[in-house]
C-alpha positions in Angstrom: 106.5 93.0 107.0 104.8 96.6 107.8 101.9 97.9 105.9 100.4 100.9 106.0 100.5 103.7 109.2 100.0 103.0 112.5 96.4 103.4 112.5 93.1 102.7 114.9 91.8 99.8 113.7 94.5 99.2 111.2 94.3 95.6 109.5 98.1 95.7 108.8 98.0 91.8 110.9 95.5 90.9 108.4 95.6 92.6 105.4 97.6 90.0 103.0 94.8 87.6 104.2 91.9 90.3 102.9 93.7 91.0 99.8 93.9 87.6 98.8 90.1 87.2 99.7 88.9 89.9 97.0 88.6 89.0 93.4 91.5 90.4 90.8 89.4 93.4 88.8 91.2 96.6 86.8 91.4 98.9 89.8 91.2 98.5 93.3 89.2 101.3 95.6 89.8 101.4 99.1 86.9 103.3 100.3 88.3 104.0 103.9 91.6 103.6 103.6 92.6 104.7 106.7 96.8 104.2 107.2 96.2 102.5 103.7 97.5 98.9 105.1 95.3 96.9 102.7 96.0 99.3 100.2 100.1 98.9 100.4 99.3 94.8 100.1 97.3 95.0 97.6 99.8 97.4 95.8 102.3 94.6 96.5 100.4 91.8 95.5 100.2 92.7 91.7 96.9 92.3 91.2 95.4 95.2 90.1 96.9 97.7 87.5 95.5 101.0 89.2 94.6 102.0 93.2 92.1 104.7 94.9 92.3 105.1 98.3 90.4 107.4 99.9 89.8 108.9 103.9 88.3 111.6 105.2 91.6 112.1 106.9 94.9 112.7 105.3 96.3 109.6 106.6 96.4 108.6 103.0 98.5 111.6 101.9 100.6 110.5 104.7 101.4 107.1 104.0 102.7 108.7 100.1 105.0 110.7 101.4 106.1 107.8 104.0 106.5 105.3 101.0 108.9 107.9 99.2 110.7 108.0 102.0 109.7 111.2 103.5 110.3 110.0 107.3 113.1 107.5 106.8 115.4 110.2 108.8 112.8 110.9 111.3 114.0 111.4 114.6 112.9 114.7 116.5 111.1 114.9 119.6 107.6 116.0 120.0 106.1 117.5 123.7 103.0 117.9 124.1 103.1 121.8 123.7 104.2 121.3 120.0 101.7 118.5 119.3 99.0 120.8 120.2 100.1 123.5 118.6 100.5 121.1 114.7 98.1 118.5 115.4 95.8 120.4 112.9 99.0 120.9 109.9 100.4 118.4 110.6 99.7 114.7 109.8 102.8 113.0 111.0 102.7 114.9 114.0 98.8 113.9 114.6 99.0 110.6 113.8 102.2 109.3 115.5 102.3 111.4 118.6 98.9 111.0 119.6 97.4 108.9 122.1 96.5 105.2 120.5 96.7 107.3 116.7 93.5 108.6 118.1 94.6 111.9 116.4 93.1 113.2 119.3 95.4 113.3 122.4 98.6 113.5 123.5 100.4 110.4 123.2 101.9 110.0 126.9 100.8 111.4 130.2 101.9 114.3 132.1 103.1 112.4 134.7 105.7 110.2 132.3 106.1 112.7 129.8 109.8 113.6 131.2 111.2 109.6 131.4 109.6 109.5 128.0 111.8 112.6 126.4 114.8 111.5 128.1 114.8 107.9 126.6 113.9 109.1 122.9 117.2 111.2 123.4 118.9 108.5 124.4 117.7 106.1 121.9 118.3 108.4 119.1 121.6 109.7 120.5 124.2 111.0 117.2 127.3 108.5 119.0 128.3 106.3 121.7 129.1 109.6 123.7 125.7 111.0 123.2 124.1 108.0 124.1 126.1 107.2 127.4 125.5 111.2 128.6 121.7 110.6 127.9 121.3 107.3 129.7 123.3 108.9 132.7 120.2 112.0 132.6 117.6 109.4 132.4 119.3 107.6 135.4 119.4 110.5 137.3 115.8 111.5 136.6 114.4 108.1 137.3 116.4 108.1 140.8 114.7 111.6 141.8 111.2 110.6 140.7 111.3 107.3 142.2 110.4 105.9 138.6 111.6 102.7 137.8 112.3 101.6 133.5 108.8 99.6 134.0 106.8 102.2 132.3 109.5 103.3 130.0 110.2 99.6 128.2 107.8 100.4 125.5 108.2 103.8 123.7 105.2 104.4 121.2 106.7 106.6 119.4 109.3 104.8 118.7 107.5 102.2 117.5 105.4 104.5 115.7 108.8 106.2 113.8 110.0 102.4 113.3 106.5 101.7 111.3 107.0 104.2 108.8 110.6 103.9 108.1 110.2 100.1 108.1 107.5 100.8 105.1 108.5 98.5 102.0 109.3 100.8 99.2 106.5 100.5 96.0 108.7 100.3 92.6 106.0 102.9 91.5 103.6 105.0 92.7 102.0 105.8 89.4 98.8 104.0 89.3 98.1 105.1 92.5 95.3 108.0 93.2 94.7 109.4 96.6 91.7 111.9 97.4 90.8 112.6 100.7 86.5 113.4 101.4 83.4 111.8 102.1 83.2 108.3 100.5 79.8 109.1 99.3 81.4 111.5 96.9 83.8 109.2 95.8 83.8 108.5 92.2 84.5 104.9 91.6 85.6 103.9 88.3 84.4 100.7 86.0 85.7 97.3 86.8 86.9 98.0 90.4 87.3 96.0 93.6 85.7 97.9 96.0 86.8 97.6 99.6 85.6 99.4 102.6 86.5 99.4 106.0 84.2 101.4 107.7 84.2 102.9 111.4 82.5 99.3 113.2 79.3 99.5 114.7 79.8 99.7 118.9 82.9 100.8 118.2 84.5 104.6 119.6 87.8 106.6 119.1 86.8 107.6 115.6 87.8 111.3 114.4 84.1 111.5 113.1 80.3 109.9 113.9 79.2 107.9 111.3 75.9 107.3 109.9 75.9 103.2 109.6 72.6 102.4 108.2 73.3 105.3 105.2 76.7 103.5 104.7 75.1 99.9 104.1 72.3 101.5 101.7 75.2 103.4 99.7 76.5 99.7 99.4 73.3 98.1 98.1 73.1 100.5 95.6 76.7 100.6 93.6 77.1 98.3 90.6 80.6 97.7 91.2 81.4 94.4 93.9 81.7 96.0 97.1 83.3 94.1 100.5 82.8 95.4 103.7 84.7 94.3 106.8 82.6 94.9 109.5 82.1 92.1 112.3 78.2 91.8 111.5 76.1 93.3 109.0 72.3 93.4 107.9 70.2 90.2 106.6 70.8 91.4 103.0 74.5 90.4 103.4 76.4 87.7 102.9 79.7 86.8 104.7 81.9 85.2 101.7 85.4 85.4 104.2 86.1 85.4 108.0 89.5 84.9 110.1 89.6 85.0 113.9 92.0 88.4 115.0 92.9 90.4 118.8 90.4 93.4 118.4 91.7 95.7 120.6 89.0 98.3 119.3 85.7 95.1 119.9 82.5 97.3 120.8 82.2 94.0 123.6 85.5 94.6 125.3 86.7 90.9 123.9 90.7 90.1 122.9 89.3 87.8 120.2 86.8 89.0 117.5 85.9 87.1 113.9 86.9 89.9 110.9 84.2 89.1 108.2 84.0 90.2 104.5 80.4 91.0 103.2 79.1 91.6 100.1 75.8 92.5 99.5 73.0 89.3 98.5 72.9 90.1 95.0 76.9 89.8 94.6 77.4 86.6 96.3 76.9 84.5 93.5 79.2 86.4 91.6 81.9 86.3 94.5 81.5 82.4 94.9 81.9 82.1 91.0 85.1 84.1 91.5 86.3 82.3 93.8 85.4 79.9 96.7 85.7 82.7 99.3 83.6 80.9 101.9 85.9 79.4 104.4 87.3 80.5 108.1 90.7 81.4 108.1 92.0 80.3 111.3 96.0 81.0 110.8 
């Protein structure tokens, strides 16, 4: 099952197990929804009857139009000419063809750009004919440059093309709201679940700095339940779920990191009443 964009920092792995963490409530706000992941299983899940996500991207917008179905024919190629030249209009463009969704960079290298063009034509040949003239290109091109398939076996953007047409289809997207801005002018309605998923502390390859100590005060002072993933957070916080994940973004270089829910000291006791939320998740 795919959720959500491909996305730095995505919690698509994880995002059933967060959802079933957080307590049922009216409407669920995800604060930083980045490629919306926990947004699209919570949307599935049925637990709420109305959704916010919000990013200071337009990932968000993004993953709409991917759910309808926008990109379910996508196929074209994308050099690094044109992705310089739409990174800034274009979302699908900066998002999939960039460098590690870093929305930043180019997603391959000058140096493999060409093997990289050649097997996307190939793999997304019209016919057999199509296919069997590409393949014959590549094999040329790979003879001449002294390449071997090594460095071709994994094409992101393929993968990154497969994620969005590989999106489950929502029976609705009614009761969904998307707004894109600062999540400090978010307005967050009565008997929500709040959810955020903030840049992490330590962390880098965000699109924007981020202020971490204003974030925890602006979750200290809502009166809706707010949950933070974060891997640590201030003394005034309380961990209520964690599960052991690869963090290929950890601020100490580590392949294994422990995701944590937080909620701020004043809501634990009404998280626990809830539900019993404190327990490791090792699956």
């Amino acid at each position: 099952m795919t959720y959500g964009l491909p996305y730095q920092g995505s919690k698509q792995k994880i995002c059933e197990s967060i959802v079933d963490a957080l307590p049922s409530a009216e409407c669920f706000v995800d604060v930083f929804a980045g490629g919306c992941a926990v947004t699209h299983a919570a949307m599935l899940s049925h637990k709420y009857k109305r959704y916010v996500c919000n990013d200071i991207t337009d990932a968000p917008t993004l993953f709409v139009d991917a759910i309808a179905g926008k990109y379910k024919d996508e196929s074209r190629w994308v050099s690094r000419d044109l992705f310089y030249m739409l990174k800034d209009v274009d979302p699908y463009i900066r998002l999939v063809w960039s460098f590690g969704n870093d929305q930043k960079t180019y997603l391959y290298g000058k140096d493999i750009e060409e093997g990289k063009r050649l097997l996307h034509k190939m793999l997304f040949a019209e016919n057999v004919t199509k296919r069997r003239l590409a393949w014959m290109e590549l094999h040329r091109y790979l003879m001449q440059s002294l390449q071997s398939l090594e460095w071709l076996e994994r094409l992101q953007s393929l993968e990154g093309l497969q994620s969005l047409q590989r999106l489950e289809r929502l029976q609705s997207l009614e009761g969904l709201q998307v707004h894109q801005g600062d999540y400090r002018e978010l307005s967050i309605p009565d008997n929500s679940c709040v959810y955020c998923d903030p840049p992490y502390k330590g962390t880098k390859g965000y699109t924007v700095d981020f202020d971490h100590d204003a974030f925890w005060q602006w979750c200290r002072e809502q009166t809706q339940p707010v949950y933070i993933s974060e891997y640590n957070a201030p003394d005034d916080f309380v961990c209520v779920w964690s599960k052991d994940r690869r963090a290929l973004m950890s601020p100490k270089g580590r392949n294994i990191e422990t995701e944590r829910l937080f909620v701020p000291q004043r809501l634990a006791s009404v998280a626990s009443g809830k539900r019993n939320l404190f327990a490791h998740d090792t699956d």
